[in-house]
NUGUDO-707178 format. One record per residue (C-alpha): residue in three letters; z, y, x. Coordinates in Angstrom, 1 decimal. Layout:
# residues N
   r      w      v      u
 ALA      Z      Y      X
...
END
This chain:
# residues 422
   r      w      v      u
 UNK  127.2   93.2   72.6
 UNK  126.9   92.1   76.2
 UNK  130.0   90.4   76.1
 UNK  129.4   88.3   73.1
 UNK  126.4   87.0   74.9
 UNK  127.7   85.9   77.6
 UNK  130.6   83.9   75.8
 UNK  127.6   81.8   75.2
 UNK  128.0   79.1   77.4
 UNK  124.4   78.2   76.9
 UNK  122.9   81.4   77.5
 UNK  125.1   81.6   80.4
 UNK  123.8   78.1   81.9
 UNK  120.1   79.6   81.1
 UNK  120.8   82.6   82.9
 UNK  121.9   80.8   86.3
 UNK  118.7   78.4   86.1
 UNK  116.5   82.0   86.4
 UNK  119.0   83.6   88.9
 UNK  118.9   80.7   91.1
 UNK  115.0   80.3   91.2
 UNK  113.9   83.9   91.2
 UNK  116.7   84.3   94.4
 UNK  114.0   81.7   95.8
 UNK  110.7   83.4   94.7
 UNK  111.6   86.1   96.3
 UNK  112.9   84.6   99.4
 UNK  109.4   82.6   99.5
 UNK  106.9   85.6   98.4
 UNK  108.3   87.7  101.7
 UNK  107.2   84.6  103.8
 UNK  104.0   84.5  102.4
 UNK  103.6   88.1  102.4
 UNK  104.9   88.5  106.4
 UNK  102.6   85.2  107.3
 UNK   99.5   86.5  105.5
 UNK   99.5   90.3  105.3
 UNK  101.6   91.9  107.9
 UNK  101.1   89.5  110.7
 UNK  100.0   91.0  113.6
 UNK   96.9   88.1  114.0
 UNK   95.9   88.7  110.6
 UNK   94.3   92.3  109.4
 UNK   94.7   93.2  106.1
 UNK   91.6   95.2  104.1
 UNK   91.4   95.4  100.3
 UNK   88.9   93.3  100.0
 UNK   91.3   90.5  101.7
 UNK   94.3   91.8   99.9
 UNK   92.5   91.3   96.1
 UNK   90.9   87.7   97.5
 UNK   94.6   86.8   98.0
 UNK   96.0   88.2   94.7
 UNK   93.2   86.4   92.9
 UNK   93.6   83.3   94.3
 UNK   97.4   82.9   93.5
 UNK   97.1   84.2   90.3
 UNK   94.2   83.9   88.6
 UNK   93.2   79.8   89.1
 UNK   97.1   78.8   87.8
 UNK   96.8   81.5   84.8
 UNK   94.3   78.9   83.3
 UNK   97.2   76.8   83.3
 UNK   98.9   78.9   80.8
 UNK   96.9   77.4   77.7
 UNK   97.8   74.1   79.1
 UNK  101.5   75.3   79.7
 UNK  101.9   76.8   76.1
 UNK  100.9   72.9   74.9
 UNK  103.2   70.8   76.7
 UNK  106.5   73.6   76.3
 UNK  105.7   73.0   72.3
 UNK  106.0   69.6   73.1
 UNK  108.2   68.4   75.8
 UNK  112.2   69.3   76.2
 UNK  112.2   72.6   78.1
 UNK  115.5   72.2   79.3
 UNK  113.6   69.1   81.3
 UNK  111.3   71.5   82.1
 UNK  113.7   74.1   83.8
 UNK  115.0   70.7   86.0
 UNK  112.0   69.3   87.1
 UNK  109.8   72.1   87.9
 UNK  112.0   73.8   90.6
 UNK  112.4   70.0   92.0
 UNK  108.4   70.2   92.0
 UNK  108.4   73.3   93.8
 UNK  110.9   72.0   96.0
 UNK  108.5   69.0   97.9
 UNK  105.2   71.5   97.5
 UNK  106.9   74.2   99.6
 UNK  108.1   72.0  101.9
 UNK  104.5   71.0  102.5
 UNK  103.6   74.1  103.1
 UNK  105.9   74.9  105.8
 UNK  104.7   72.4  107.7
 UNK  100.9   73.9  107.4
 UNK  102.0   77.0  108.7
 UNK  103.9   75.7  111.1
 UNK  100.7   73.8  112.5
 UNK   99.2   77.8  112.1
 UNK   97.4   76.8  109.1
 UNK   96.0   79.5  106.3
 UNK   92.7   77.8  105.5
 UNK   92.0   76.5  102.1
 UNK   94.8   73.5  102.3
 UNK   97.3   76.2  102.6
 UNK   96.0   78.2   99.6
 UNK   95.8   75.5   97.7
 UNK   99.6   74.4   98.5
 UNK  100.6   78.0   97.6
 UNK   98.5   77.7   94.2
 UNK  100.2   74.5   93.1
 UNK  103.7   76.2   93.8
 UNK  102.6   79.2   92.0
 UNK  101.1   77.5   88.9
 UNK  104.4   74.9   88.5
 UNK  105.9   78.0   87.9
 UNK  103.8   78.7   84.8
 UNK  105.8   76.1   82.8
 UNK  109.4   77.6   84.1
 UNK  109.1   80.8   83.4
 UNK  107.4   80.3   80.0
 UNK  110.1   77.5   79.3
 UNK  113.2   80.3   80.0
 UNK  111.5   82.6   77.4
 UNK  110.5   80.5   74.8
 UNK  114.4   78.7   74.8
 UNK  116.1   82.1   75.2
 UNK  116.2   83.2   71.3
 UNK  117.8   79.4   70.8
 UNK  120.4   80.8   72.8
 UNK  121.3   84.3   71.5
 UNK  121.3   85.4   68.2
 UNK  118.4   87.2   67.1
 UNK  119.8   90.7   66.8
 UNK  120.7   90.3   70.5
 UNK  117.8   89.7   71.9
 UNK  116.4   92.8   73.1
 UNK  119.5   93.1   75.0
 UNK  119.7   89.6   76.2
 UNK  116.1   90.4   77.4
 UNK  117.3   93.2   79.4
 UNK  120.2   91.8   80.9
 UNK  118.4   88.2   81.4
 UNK  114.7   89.2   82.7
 UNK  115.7   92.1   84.4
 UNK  118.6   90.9   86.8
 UNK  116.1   87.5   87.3
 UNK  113.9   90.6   88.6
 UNK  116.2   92.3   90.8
 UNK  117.6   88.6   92.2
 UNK  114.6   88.7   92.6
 UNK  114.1   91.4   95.0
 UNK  117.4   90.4   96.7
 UNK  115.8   87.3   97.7
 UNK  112.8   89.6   98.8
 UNK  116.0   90.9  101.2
 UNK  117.4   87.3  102.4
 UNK  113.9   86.4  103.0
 UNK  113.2   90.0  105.0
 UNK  116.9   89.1  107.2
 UNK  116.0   85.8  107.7
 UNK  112.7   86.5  109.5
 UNK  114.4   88.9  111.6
 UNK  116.6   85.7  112.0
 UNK  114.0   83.3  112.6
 UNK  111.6   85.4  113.9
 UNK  107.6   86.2  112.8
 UNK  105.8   83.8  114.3
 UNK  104.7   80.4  112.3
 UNK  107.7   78.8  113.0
 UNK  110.0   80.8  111.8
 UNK  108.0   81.4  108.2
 UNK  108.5   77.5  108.1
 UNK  112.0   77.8  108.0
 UNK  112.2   80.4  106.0
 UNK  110.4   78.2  103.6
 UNK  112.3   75.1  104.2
 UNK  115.6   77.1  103.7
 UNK  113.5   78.1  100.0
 UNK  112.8   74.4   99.2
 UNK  116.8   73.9   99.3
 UNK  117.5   76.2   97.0
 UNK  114.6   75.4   94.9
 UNK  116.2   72.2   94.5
 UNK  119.5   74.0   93.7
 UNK  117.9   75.8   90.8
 UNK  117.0   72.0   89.5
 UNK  120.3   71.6   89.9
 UNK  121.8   74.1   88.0
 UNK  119.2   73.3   84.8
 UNK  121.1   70.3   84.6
 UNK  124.3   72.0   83.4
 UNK  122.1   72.7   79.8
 UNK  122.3   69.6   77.1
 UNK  119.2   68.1   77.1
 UNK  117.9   69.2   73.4
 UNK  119.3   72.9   73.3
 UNK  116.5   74.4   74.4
 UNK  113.8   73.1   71.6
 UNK  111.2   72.7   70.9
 UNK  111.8   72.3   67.1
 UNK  109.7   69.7   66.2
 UNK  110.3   69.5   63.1
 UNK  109.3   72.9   62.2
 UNK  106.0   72.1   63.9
 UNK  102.9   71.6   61.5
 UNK  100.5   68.7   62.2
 UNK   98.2   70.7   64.7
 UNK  101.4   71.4   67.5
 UNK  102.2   67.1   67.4
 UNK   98.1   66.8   68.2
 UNK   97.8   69.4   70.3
 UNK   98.9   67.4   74.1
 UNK   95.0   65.9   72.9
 UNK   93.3   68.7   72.1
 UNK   94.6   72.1   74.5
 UNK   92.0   74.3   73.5
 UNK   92.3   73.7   70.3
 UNK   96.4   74.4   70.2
 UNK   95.4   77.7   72.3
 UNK   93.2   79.0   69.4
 UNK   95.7   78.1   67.1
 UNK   98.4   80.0   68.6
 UNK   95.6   83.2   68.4
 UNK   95.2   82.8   65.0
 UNK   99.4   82.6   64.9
 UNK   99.1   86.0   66.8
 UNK   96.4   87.3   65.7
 UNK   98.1   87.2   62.2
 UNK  101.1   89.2   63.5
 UNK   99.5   92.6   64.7
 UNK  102.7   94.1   66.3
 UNK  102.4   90.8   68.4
 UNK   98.8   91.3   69.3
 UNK   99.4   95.3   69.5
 UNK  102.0   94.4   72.2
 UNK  100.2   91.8   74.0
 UNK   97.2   94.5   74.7
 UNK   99.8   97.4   75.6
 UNK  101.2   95.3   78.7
 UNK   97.9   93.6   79.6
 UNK   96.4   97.2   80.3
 UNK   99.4   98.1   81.7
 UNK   99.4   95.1   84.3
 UNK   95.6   95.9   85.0
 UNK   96.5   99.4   86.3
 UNK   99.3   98.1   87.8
 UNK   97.6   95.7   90.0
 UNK   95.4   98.6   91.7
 UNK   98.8  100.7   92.0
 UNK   99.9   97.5   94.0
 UNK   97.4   96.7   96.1
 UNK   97.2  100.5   97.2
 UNK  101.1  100.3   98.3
 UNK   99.9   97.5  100.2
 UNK   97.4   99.2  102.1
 UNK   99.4  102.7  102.7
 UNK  102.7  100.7  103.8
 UNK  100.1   98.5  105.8
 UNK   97.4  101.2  107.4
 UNK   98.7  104.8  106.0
 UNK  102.1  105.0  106.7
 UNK  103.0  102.9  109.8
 UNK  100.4  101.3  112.2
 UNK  103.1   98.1  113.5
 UNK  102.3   95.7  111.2
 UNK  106.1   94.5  111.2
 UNK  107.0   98.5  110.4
 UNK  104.6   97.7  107.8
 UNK  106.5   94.9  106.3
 UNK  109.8   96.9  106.5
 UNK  108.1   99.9  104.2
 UNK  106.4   97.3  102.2
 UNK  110.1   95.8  101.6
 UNK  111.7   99.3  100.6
 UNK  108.7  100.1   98.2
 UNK  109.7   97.1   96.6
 UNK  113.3   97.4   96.7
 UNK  112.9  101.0   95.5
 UNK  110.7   99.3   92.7
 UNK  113.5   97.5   91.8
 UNK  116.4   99.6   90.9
 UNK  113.5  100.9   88.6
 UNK  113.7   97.5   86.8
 UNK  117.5   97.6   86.4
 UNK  117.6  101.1   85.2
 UNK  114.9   99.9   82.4
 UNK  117.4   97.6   81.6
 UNK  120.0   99.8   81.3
 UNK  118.3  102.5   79.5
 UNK  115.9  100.4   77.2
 UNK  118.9   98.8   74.7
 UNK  119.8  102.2   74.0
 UNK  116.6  104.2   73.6
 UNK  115.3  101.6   71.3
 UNK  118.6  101.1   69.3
 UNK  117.3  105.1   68.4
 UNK  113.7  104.6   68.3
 UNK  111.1  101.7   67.6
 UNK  109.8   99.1   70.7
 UNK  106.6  100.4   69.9
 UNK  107.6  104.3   70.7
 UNK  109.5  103.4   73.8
 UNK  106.3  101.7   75.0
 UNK  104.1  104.3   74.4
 UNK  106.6  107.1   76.1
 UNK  106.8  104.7   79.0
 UNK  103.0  104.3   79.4
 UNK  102.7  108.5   79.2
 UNK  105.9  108.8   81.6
 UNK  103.6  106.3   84.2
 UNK  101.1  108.9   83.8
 UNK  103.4  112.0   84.4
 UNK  105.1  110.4   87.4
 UNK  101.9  109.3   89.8
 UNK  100.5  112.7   89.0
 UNK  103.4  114.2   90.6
 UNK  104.7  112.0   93.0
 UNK  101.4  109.9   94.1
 UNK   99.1  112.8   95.3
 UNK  100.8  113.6   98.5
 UNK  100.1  109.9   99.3
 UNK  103.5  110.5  101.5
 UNK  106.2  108.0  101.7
 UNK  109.3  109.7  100.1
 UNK  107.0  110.4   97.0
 UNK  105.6  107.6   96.8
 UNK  108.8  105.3   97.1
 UNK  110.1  107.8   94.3
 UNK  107.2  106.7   92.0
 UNK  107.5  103.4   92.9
 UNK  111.3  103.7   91.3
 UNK  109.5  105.3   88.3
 UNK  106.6  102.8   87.7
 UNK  109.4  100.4   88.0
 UNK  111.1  101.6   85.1
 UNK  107.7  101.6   83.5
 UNK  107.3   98.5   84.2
 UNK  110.3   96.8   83.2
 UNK  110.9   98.7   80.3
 UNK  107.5   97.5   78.6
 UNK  108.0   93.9   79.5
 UNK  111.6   93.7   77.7
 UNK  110.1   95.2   74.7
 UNK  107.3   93.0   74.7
 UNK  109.1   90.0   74.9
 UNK  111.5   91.0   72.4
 UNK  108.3   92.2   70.0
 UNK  107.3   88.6   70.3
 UNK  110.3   86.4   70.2
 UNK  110.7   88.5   66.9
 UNK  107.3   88.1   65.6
 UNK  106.3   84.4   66.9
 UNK  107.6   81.1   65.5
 UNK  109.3   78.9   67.4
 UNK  107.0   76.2   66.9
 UNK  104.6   78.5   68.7
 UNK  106.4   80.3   71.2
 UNK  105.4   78.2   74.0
 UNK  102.0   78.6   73.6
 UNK  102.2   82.4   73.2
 UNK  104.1   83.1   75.6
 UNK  102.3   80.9   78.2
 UNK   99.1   83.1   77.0
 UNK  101.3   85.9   77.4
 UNK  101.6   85.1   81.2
 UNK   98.2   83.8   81.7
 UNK   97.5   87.4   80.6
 UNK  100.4   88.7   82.8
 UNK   99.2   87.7   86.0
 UNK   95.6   87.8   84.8
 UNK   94.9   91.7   84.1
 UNK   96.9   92.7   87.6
 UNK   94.5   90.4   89.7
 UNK   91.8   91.9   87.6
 UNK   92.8   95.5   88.4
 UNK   93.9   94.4   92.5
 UNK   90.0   93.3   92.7
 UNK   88.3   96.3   90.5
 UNK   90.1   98.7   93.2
 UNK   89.1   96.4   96.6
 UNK   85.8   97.5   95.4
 UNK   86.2  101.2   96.7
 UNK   89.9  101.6   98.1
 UNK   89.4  102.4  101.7
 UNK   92.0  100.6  104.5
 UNK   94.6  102.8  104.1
 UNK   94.2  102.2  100.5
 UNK   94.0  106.8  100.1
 UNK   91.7  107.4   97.2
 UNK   92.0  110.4   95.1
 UNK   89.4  109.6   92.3
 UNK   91.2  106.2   91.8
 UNK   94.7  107.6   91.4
 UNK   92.9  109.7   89.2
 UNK   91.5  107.6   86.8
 UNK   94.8  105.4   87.1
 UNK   96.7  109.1   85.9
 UNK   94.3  109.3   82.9
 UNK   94.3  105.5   82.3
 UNK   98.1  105.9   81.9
 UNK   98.0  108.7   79.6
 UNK   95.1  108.0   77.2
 UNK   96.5  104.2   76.9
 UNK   99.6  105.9   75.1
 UNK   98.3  107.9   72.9
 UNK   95.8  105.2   71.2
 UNK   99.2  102.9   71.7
 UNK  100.9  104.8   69.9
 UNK   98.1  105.9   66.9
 UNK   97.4  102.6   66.4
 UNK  101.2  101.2   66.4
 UNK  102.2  104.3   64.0
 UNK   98.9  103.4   61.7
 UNK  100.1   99.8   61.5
 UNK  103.7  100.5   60.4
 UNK  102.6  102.8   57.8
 UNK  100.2  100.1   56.2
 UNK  103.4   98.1   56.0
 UNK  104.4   97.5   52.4
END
């Protein structure tokens, strides 16, 4: 099945646009991380750590309404050209704030606009993927397709760690580091160009009145595409399943953070090198999800996986975060991974199925807005009592029971649904 998607010369062209940028958010998230977390000038507490989160995330979420609107509207494949160009000149600015040493508000506000541009990319890759690949391939054009755009991912987390040993961890070499990301941010535009202009969508002509209007009226085209979901209860089902699973996820984060920060090293750059292998460790959890989830749910429903991958999150920081060592907690790291990755594919795939196309912009910008949303949510709900080195007992805890209680109604309420099914 694999290799009849890749014959798509399309889907192929698609699938290099996402390697090629992701290589560069991860080269330009380790700068940002090494320049504002693990800098020796700059200590990091919970409360800073959550500030941080929240501003990146939250304020360009709001853009997802907004995002959803224009991806209905406008050519995505123009889309995937011009917002890596757009990230391109903002980063570039931004390297030369920090290599004046600045990490005021001008900074965060540079790092905001790169952050939110990315809004419209990301939701643009999966609302043109099922236009791509037929539909009974797309839970495994999801796996392949999100998940290696996730490990890239952490491989440019890896170019960006070796080029600040390069470069060195001082301002000046962070601003290389993200000048050499603005180059190959303006590769990924680049590569986008290889698609035809119109193969993509949207499909305006399947569009009713309120989609051609909806440029004018935003909010309006955002409850609209509610209503669209709202109608579809696997859809909504699936959108709350992932949303409480990035909430908890967000105060698993931001406790790594603090133990590979304060707990388990006291350098700040030995901090950044633990920091780097809980992430890498996280990612060979992502690629096993996508090796494992085609399978499982070729054998049992979306909805079942997801709810034995919520349980299994539960089951695996019992054992493996209580020791709040680093061995075990790298290990969980590989299992939340899986977790992770696993719910997102079926997700996506639940709603590519479920959504019309003529609406897949919008829901799946709400679907990031969401995303991003419920994890800064959880990263600032645990800066509230997580101590420095980020050890709390009662809030693994209540993360352990969140896990495990959010599968079983998952499930009930999943299982009630498909029975009502005519």
């Amino acid at each position: 099945m694999l290799r009849e998607i890749l014959r798509g010369r399309d889907f192929r062209r698609l699938y290099a646009t996402r390697l090629t940028s992701q290589l560069t958010d991860g080269v330009f998230q380790v700068a940002l991380a090494g320049y504002v977390f693990f800098s020796p000038e700059r200590q990091t507490s919970a409360g800073k750590a959550a500030a941080a989160f929240a501003v990146t995330l939250l304020p360009y979420s709001v853009l997802g309404p907004f995002a959803g609107v224009l991806i209905d509207r406008w050519q995505r494949r123009q889309i995937l050209v011009w917002t890596p160009v757009t990230r391109a000149v903002l980063v570039a600015l931004i390297a030369a704030l920090v290599a004046a040493g600045e990490d005021g508000v001008v900074f965060l506000a540079g790092v905001l606009m790169v952050l939110g541009v990315n809004r419209f990319f990301l939701a643009s890759l999966s609302a043109g993927l099922p236009q791509v690949v037929r539909r009974e391939h797309l839970v495994t054009a999801n796996a392949f397709s999100v998940t290696s755009g996730t490990v890239i991912a952490f491989a440019g987390a890896g170019l960006g760690y070796l080029l600040r040993d390069v470069s060195g961890a001082g301002d000046r070499g962070t601003a290389l580091i993200l000048l050499a990301a603005a180059g190959l941010y303006l590769l990924a535009g680049l590569v986008a160009t290889l698609l035809p202009r119109r193969v993509l969508g949207p499909q305006l002509d399947e569009a009713p009145v309120q989609t051609r209007e909806a440029l004018g009226n935003v909010l309006h085209g955002l409850v609209d595409g509610g209503r669209h979901i709202a109608r579809r209860r696997p859809a909504a089902l699936a959108l709350a399943a992932i949303s409480f699973h990035r909430f908890l996820y967000g105060i698993v984060l931001i406790t790594t953070l603090l133990l590979c920060r304060n707990h388990f090293n006291s350098d700040p750059e030995d901090g950044l090198a633990t920091f780097a292998l809980m992430l890498g460790v996280s990612g060979a959890g992502f690629f096993a999800a996508a090796l494992v989830t085609p399978i499982v749910v070729r054998r049992i429903s979306k909805q079942a996986w997801i709810a034995w991958l919520l349980g299994g999150g539960a089951v695996s920081l019992l054992v493996l975060g209580t020791p709040f060592a680093e061995a075990p907690w790298a290990a969980g790291a590989f299992a939340l991974g899986v977790v992770s990755q696993g719910v997102k594919l079926c997700v996506d795939t639940i709603l590519q199925e479920a959504i019309d196309d003529a609406y897949r912009g919008r829901v799946f910008a709400v679907y990031d807005m969401l995303f991003n949303a419920t994890f800064a949510a959880g990263a600032a709900v645990a800066a509230g009592w997580l101590p420095v080195d980020g050890v709390s007992y009662p809030t693994l805890g209540v993360v352990v029971a969140a896990y495990g209680i959010g599968a079983l109604i998952y499930r009930g309420l999943t299982s009630r649904a498909a029975a009502t099914v005519p």
